[in-house]
GUNU-32786 format. One record per residue (C-alpha): x, y, z; residue in one letter. Coordinates in pm, 1 decimal. Each point is the difference from the previous one (the first is absolute). Layout:
<loses>
xx:X&yy:Y&zz:Z&drenvo:A;
...
</loses>
This chain:
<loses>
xx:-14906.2&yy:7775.6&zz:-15391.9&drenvo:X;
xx:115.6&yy:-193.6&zz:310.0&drenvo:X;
xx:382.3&yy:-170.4&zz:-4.1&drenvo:X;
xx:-60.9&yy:-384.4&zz:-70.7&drenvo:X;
xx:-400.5&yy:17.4&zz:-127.3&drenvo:X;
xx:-111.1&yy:20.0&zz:-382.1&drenvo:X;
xx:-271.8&yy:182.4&zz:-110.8&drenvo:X;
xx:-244.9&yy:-144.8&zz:-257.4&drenvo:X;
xx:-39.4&yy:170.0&zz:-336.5&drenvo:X;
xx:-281.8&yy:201.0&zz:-52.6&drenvo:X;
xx:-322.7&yy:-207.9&zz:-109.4&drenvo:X;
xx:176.5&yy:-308.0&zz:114.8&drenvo:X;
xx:-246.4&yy:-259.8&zz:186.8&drenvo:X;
xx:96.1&yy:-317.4&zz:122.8&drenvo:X;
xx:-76.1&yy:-303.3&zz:-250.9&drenvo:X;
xx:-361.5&yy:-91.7&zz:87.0&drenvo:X;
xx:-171.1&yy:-325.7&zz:-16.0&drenvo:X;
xx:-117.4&yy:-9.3&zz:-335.6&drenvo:X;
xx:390.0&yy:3.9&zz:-86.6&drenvo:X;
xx:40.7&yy:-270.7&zz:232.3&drenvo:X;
xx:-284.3&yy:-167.9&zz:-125.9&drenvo:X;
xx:157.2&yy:9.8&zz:-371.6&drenvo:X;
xx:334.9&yy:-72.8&zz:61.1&drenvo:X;
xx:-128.6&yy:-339.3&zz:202.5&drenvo:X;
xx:-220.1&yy:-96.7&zz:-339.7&drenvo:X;
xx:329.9&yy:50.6&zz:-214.8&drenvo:X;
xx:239.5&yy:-138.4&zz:249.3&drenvo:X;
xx:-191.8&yy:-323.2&zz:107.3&drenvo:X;
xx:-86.5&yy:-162.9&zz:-321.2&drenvo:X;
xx:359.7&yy:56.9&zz:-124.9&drenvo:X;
xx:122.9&yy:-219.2&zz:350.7&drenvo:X;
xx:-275.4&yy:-240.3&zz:-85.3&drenvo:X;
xx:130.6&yy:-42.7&zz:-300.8&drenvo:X;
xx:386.7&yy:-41.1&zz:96.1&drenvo:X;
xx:-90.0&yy:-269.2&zz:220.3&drenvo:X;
xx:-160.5&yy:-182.3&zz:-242.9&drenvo:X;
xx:297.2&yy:60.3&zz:-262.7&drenvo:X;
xx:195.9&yy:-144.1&zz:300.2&drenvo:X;
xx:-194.9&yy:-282.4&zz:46.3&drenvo:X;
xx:62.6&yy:-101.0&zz:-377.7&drenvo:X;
xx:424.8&yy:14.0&zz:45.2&drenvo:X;
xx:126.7&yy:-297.5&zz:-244.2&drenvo:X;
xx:412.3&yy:-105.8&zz:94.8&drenvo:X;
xx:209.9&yy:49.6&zz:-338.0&drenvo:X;
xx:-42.1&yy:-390.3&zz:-49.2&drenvo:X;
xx:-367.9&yy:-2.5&zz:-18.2&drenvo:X;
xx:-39.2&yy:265.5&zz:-227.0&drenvo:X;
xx:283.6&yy:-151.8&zz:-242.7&drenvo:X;
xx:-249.9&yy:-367.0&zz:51.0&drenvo:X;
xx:-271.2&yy:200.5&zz:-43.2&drenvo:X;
xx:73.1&yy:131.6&zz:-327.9&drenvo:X;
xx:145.8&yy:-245.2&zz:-140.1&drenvo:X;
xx:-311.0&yy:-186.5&zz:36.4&drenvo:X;
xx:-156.8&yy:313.0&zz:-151.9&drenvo:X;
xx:-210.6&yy:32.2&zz:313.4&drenvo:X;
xx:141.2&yy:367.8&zz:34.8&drenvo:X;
xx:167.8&yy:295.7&zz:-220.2&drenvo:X;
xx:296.3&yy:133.5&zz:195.2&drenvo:X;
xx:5.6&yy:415.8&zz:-74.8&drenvo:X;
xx:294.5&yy:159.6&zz:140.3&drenvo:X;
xx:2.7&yy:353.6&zz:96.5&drenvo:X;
xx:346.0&yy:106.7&zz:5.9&drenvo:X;
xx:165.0&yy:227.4&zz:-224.5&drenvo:X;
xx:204.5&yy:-40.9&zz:-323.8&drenvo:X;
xx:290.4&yy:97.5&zz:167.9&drenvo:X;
xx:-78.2&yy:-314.4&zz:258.2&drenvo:X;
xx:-81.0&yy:-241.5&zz:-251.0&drenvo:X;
xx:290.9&yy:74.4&zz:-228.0&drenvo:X;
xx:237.4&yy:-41.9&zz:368.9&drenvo:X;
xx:-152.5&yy:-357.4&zz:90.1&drenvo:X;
xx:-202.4&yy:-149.0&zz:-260.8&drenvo:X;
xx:-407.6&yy:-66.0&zz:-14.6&drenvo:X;
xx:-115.4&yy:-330.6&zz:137.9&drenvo:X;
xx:-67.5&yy:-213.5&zz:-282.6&drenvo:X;
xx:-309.7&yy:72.5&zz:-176.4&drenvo:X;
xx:-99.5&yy:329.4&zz:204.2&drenvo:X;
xx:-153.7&yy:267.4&zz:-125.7&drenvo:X;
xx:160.0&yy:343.6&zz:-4.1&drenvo:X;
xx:-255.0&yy:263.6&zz:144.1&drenvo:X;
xx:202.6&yy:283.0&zz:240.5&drenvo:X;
xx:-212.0&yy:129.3&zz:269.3&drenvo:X;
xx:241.9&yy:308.7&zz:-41.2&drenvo:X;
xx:50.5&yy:180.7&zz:-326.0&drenvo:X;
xx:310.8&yy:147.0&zz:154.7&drenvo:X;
xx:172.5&yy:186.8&zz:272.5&drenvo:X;
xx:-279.7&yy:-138.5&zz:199.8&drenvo:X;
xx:-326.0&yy:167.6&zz:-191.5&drenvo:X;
xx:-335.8&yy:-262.8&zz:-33.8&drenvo:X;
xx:-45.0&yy:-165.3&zz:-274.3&drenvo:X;
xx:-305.7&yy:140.8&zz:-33.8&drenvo:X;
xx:-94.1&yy:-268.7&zz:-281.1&drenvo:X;
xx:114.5&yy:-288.9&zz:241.9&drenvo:X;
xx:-339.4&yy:-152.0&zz:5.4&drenvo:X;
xx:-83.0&yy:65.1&zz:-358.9&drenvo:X;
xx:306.4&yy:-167.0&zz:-94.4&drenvo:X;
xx:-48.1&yy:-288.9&zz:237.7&drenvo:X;
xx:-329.5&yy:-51.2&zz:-105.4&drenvo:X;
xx:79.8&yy:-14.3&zz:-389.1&drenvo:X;
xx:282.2&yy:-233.2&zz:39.4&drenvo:X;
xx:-152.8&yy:-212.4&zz:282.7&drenvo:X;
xx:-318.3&yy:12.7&zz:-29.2&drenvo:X;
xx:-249.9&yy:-177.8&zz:243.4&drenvo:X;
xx:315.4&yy:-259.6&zz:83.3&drenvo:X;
xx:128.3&yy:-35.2&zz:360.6&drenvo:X;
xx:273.5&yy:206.9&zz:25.3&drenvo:X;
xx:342.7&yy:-2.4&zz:223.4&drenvo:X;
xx:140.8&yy:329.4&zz:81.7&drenvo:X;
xx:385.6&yy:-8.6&zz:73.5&drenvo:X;
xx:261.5&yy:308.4&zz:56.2&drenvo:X;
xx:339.6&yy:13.0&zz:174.2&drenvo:X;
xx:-117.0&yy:-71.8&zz:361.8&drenvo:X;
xx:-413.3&yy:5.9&zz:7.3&drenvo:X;
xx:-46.0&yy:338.2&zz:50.4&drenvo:X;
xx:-123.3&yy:129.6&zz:-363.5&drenvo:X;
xx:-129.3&yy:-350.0&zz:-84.7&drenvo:X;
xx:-248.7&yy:46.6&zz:337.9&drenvo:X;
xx:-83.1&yy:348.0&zz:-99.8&drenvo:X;
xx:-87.6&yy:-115.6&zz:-329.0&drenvo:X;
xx:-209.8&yy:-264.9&zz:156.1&drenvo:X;
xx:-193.0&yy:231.0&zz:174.7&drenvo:X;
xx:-62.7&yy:247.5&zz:-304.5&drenvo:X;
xx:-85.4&yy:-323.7&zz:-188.6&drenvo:X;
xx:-221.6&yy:-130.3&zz:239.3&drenvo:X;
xx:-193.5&yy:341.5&zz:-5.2&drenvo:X;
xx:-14.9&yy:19.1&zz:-321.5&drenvo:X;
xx:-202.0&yy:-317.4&zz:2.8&drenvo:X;
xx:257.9&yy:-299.2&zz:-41.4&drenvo:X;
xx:-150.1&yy:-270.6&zz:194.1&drenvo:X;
xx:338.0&yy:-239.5&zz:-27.7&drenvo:X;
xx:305.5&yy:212.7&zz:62.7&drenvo:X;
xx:291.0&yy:-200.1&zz:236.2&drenvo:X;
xx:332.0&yy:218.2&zz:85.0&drenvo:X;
xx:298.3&yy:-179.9&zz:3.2&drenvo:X;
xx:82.9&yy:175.0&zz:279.2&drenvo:X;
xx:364.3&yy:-133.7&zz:31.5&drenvo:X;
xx:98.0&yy:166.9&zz:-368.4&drenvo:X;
xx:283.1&yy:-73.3&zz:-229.5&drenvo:X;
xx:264.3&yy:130.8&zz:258.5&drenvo:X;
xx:-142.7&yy:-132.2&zz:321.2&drenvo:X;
xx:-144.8&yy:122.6&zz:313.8&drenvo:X;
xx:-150.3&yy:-47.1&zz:346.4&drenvo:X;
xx:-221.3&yy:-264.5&zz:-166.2&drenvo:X;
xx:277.2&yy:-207.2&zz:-169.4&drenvo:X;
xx:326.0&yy:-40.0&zz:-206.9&drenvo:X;
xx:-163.9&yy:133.5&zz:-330.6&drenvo:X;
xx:29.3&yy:-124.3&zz:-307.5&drenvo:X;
xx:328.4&yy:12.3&zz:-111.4&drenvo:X;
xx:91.4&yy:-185.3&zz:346.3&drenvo:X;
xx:-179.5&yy:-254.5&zz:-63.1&drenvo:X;
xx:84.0&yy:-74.5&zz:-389.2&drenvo:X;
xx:-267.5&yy:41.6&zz:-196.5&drenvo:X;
xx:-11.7&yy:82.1&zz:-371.9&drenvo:X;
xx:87.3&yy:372.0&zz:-103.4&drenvo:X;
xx:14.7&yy:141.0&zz:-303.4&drenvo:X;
xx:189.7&yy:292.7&zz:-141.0&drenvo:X;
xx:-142.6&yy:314.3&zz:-73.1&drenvo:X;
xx:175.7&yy:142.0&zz:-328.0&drenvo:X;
xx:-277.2&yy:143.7&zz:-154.5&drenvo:X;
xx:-74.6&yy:229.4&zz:318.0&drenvo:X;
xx:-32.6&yy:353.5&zz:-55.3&drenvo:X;
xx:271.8&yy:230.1&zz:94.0&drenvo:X;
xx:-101.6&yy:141.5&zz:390.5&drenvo:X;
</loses>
């Protein structure tokens, strides 16, 4: 072996493109999808107006341990997208779709990451009106968040231990 070049395993072959030509059918409806989960971002307000007017169920995705540290806004529904030390849920969209059913739903989290995951794995999953409240209850790139701005929380006592 020459100083400063690797030698390829045995039976190794560069990826092909049939690989290529998979990964790009995996990869491209997933970024299809995000941009549309972006495109349906609802500020902390509107979501709060929006279910109050029971025009959408707010489901946040955090974790016990999070809602027991800041409070649930008022009226949401508890469904973690985690079920801890950062495993899937993997009975997320079950459990979304038994509490929610066919209702618009309005994904929050700490700062819009999880809640625009969830969007996506909603949307997939055949949810046809799924909005990410992309700012979350702690506030991000996309505005103050929830608490910032004063809206109605409500504590979690009955959360399971994390």
């Amino acid at each position: 072996m020459t100083a400063g070049r690797l030698r390829k395993p045995r039976g190794w072959a560069a990826p092909g493109p049939s690989l290529f030509l998979l990964l790009t059918l995996l990869v491209l409806p997933l970024a299809a999808m995000a941009g549309e989960a972006a495109d349906r971002e609802l500020a902390a307000d509107e979501a709060w107006s929006m279910a109050a007017r029971g025009d959408v169920v707010i489901v946040d995705v955090r974790t016990p341990d999070e809602w027991r540290e800041t409070g649930v806004a008022q009226g949401a529904l508890r469904i973690s997208l985690y079920s801890g030390r950062g495993v899937p849920n993997l009975g997320f969209v079950a459990e979304v779709t038994s509490v929610a059913g066919a209702r618009p739903i309005a994904l929050i989290c700490a700062a819009g990451v999880r809640s625009s995951l969830a969007a996506v794995l909603l949307q997939g999953e055949g949810f046809a009106a799924v909005y990410d409240v992309a700012e979350g209850v702690l506030g991000s790139d996309a505005g103050p968040g929830w608490l910032a701005r004063g809206l109605p929380v409500e504590p979690c006592g009955d959360c399971p231990p994390g």
